[in-house]
C-alpha positions in Angstrom: 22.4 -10.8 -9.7 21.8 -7.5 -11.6 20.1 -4.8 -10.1 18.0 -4.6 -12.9 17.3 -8.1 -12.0 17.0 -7.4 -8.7 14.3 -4.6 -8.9 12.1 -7.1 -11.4 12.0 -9.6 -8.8 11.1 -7.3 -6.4 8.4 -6.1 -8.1 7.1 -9.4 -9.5 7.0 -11.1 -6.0 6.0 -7.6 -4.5 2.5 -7.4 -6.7 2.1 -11.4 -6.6 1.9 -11.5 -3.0 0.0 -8.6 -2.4 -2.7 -9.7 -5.4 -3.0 -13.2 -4.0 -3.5 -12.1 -0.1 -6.3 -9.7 -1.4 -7.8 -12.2 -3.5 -7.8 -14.7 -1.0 -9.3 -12.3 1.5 -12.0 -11.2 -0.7 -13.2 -14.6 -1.7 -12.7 -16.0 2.2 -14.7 -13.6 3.7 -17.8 -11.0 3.9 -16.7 -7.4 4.4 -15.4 -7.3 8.3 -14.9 -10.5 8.9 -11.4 -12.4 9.3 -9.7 -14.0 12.3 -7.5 -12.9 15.3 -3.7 -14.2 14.5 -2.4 -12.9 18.0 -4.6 -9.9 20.9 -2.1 -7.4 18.8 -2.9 -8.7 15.0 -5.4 -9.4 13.2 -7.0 -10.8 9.9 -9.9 -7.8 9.2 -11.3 -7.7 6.1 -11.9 -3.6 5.3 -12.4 -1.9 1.7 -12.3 1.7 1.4 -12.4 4.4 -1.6 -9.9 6.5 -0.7 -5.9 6.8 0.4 -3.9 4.1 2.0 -4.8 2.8 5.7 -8.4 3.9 5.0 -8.5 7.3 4.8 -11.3 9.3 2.7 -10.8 12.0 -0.3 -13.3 13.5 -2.4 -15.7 11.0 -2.5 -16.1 9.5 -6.3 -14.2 12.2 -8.2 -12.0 12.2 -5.2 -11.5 8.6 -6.0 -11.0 8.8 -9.8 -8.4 11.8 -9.0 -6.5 9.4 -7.4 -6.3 6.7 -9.3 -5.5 8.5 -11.9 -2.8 10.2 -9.9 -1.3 7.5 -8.7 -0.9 6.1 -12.5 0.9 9.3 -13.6 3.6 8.8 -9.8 3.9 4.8 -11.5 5.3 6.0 -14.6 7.9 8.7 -12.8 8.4 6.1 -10.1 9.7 3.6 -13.1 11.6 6.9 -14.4 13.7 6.8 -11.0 14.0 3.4 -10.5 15.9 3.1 -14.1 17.8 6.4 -13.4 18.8 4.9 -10.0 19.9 1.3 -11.7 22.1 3.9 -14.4 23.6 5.2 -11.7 24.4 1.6 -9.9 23.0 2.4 -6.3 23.2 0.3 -3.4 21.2 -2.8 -3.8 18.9 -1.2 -0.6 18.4 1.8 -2.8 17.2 -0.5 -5.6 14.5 -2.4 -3.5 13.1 0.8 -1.6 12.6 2.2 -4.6 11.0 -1.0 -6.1 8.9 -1.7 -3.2 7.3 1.7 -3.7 6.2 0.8 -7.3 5.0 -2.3 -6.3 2.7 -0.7 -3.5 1.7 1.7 -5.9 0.9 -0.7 -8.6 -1.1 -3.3 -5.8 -3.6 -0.9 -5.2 -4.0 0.9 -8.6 -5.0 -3.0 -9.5 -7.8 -2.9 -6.7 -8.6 0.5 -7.7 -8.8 0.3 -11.3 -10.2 -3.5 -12.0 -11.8 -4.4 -8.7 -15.0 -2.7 -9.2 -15.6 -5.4 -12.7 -14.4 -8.5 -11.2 -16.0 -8.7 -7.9 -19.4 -8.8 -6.7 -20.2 -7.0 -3.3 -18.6 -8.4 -0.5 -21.3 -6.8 1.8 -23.1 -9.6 4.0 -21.6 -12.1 1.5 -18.3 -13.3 0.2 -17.2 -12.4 -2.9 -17.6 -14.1 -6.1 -14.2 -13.6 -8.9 -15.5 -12.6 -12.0 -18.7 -11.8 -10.9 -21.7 -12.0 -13.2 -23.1 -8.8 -11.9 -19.4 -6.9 -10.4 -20.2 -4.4 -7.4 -18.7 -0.8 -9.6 -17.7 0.3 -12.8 -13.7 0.4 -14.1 -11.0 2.8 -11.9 -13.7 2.5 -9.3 -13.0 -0.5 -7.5 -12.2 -0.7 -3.4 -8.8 -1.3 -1.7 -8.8 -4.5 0.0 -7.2 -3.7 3.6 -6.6 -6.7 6.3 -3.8 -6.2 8.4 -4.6 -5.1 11.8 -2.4 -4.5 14.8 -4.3 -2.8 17.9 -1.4 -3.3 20.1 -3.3 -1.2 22.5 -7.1 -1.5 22.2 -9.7 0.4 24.0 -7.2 2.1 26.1 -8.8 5.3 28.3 -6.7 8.6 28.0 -5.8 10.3 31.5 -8.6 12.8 32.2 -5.8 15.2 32.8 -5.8 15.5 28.9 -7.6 18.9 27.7 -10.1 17.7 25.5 -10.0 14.2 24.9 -9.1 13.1 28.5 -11.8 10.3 29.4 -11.5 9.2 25.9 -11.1 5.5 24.8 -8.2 4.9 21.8 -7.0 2.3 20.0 -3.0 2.3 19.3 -2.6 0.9 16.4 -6.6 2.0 14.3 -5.4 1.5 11.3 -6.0 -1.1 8.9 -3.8 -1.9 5.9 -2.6 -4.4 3.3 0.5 -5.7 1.5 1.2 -2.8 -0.8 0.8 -0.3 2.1 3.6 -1.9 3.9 5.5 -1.9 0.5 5.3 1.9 0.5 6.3 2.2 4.0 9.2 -0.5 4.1 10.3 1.2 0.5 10.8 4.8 2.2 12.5 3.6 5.4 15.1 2.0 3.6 15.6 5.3 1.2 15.8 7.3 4.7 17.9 4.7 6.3 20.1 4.7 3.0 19.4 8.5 2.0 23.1 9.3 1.2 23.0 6.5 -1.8 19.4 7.6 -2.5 19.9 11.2 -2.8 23.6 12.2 -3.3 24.3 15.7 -3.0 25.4 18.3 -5.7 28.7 18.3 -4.8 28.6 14.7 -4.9 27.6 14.5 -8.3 29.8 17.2 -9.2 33.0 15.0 -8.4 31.7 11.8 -10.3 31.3 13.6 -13.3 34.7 15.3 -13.2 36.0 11.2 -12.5 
């Protein structure tokens, strides 16, 4: 197969799954709700406004900023990906790099059409195509479910300075598909940096071959 091919299918499967998990969660089940898999992992239904894993910025400008934002990284994430397939990477190079455009697409999708298909998911499951949609366009919610508090409600040593006595949960986070894409998608660029990101010198002797 084509690397070309092989970062298309990426991709497609990529944003498939993650669309259809979100979907599925949205239309299953009111905001919080879900089901434990395993004590360490669970199904918890979670939207939030801002950055990946749940994490705030700017309220609704703040919000708008980064959808917007992550539109403009989309089209030099595509200018890399076709520079990197040019340049006829290893394959791992190629689905890293893929995998990070496909977590960046999955939740421009939740944050840019969300808000006009759905309905609020508050006390109630969602309804597709809702009559009466829960926001406006690029203001939609980022579905999060996977949850894996492999330590939960743990108490911190009171030998601590400041937050001995204090309960934590190891791991709080909540995420979804295209989070995971991101993350996988940079491992394997650190794991295969060298192919990634050749050095100068590198480049110097290919072009002199």
């Amino acid at each position: 197969m084509s690397k070309k091919n092989i970062a298309i299918l990426t991709v497609l499967l990529a944003i498939i799954l993650d669309q259809v998990l979100k979907i599925y969660i949205k239309t299953t089940y009111a905001l919080n709700g879900g089901f434990e898999v395993f004590s360490w992992f669970q199904i918890h239904f979670v939207e939030n406004n801002g950055m990946a894993m749940g994490f705030e910025f700017g309220g609704e400008a703040g919000k708008l900023f980064l959808t917007l934002f992550r539109i403009i990284a989309v089209f030099a994430i595509v200018y890399w990906l076709i520079g990197n397939i040019k340049r006829k990477v290893h394959n791992a190079v190629i689905v890293g790099i893929a995998l990070i455009f496909a977590g960046a697409v999955g939740n421009i999708i939740d944050s840019v059409f969300y808000g006009v298909i759905f309905d609020s998911s508050n006390n109630n499951v969602a309804t597709l195509f809702a009559d009466e949609p829960y926001g406006t366009l690029f203001h939609g919610k980022v579905v999060d479910m996977f949850y894996f508090p492999f330590i939960k409600d743990a108490i911190l040593p009171e030998w601590i300075p400041f937050i001995g006595g204090d309960t934590f949960t190891f791991f709080q986070y909540i995420f979804n598909p295209a989070d995971a894409y991101i993350s996988v998608g940079v491992a394997l660029l650190f794991i295969f940096s060298k192919q990634a990101f050749p050095k100068e010198e590198k480049k110097k002797k290919d072009i002199k071959a």
